[in-house]
C-alpha positions in Angstrom: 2.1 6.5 22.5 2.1 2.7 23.7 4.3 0.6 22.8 4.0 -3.1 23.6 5.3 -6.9 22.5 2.6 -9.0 20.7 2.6 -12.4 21.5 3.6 -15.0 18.4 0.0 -16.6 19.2 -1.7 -13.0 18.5 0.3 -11.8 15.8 -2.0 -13.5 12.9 -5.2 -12.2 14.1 -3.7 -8.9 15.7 -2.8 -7.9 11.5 -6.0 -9.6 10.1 -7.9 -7.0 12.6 -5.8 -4.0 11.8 -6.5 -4.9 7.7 -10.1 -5.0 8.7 -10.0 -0.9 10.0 -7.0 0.6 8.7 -7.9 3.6 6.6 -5.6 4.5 3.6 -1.8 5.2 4.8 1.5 5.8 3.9 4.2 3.5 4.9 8.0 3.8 5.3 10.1 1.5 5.7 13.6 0.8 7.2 15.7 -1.8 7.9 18.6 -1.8 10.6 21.2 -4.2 11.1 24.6 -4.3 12.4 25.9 -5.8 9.4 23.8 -3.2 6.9 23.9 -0.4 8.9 20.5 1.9 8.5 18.6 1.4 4.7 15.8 2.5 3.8 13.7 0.4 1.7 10.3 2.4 0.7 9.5 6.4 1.7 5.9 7.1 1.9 4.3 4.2 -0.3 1.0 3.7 0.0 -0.3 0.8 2.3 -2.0 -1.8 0.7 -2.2 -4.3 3.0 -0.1 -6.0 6.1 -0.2 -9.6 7.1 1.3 -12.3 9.2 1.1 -16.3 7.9 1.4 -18.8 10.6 1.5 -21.8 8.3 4.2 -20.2 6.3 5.7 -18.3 8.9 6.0 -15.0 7.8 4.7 -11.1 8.5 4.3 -9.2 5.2 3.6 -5.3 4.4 2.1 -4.8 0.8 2.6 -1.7 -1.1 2.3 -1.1 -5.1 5.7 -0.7 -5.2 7.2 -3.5 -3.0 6.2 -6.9 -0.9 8.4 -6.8 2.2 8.6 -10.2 3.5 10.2 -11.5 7.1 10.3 -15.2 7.2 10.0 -16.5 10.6 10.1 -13.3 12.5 11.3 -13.7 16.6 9.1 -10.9 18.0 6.6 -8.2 17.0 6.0 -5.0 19.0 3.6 -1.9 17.6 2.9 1.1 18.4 -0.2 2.5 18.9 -1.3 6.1 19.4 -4.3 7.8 20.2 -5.7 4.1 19.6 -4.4 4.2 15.7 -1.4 1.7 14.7 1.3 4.1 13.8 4.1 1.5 13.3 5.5 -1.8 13.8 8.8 -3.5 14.6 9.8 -6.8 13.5 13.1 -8.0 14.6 14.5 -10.8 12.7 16.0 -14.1 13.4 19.5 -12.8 12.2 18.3 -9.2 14.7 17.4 -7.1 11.9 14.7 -4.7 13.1 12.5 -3.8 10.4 10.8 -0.5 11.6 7.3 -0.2 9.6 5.6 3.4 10.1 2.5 4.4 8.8 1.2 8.0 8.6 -2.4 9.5 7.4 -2.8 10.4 3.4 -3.1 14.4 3.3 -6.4 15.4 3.4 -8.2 16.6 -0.5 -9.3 20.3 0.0 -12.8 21.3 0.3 -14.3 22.2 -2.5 
């Protein structure tokens, strides 16, 4: 697995990119703070669509259940394995990391 920081200057175009290929997911996700503790704000949604604004200032995971917004995140790093995104952290301006990860939909049997 790599791991690495995305710049604030790639962070738009990094997302818009991954929208473009990512196949049909499941996405968790958690938020830790030192205030909050661990909470866990969606288990195994389904992905509809991740974005960063940079007029607005803010990354955003879409899934029919919830919009999770971070206004004016301070740094980005994913994780990439086997050349597949398989999650994201955002950390916060108040250091909140909001840990994104996305896993394949089961297969459908062969019929």
């Amino acid at each position: 697995m790599t791991t690495r920081k995305l710049e604030p200057s790639e962070w738009q175009q990094y997302f818009d990119e991954v929208a473009k290929r990512l196949p049909s997911m499941r996405v968790g996700v958690s938020i830790l703070g030192e205030e909050i503790g661990a909470q866990l704000e969606t288990e195994d949604g389904v992905l509809l669509g991740m974005s960063y604004d940079p007029k607005a200032e803010v990354f955003e995971i879409a899934t029919p259940n919830i919009s999770h917004r971070v206004a004016k995140p301070r740094e980005i790093y994913v994780h990439e394995k086997g050349g597949s995104l398989s999650s994201v952290e955002v950390i916060a301006q108040d250091d909140t990391k909001q840990i994104i990860e996305l896993r394949s939909l089961p297969s459908l049997p062969a019929s």
